[in-house]
C-alpha positions, 0 to 999 in steps of 0.5 A: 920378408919371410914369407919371400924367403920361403917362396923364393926357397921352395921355388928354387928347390923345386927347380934345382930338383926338377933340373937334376931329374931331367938329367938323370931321367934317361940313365934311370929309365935305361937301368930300370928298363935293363933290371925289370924289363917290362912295362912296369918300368914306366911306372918306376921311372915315374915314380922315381922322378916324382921321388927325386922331386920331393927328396929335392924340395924336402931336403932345400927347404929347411922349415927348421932352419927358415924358424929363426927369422920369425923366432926368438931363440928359446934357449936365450933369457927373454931380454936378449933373445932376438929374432935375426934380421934377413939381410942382403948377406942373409937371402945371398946365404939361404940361397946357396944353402938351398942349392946345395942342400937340394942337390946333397938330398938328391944325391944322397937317393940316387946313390942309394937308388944306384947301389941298389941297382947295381945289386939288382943288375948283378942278380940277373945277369948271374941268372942269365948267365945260369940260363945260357949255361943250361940251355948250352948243356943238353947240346954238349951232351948231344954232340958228345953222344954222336948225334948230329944236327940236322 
């Protein structure tokens, strides 16, 4: 029974994390393609997809948590120490924690993921910003010196 526990858990973590980076694959790689712009921005979506699939399953399959149904509490005397019993009301609960613990661990990396490019969409659009106010400069100075454009 446990070792279903634990497929049907991976399965579904897996599957949420795969849900959730088809859905945030295309704002990713506009980001990426807006902060990087060049090839190497594949690669970043890349691997951000692969990231938010190992941060899913990682963070929905609880291996510490899944312990207690194949071992006695420690902290217990030995006579009362007992390993608990993967009832209906059990699977239906380990289900949703995994759903949701899937979905809070991918959160969590892309709100970290989305933080930092934010910083990173500040910074180049203050450097081109700073390069459109120098490429205006030397025109300016032209036209205040009486040069004419052909």
């Amino acid at each position: 029974m446990f070792l279903t526990l634990l497929a049907v858990t991976l399965l579904l973590s897996a599957a949420v994390a795969w849900g959730v980076t088809w859905m945030f694959s295309t704002p990713i790689e506009r980001i990426l393609t807006r902060i990087i712009a060049d090839d190497i921005s594949k690669a970043w979506l890349r691997y951000m997809q692969f990231a938010t699939l190992v941060v899913g399953v990682s963070s929905g399959v609880r291996i510490h948590e899944l312990e207690r149904y194949i071992t006695a509490p420690q902290w217990m005397d030995k006579d009362k120490a007992r390993i608990i019993a993967l009832t209906t009301e059990r699977w239906v609960l380990e289900v949703y924690r995994t759903v949701i613990e899937t979905l809070q661990g991918i959160a969590w990396m892309l709100l970290a993921f989305f933080a930092v490019a934010l910083l990173a969409y500040v910074i180049v659009r203050l450097s081109e910003l700073k390069r459109g106010s120098v490429a205006v400069t030397p025109s300016a100075d032209n036209a205040g010196s009486g040069a004419t454009a052909p």
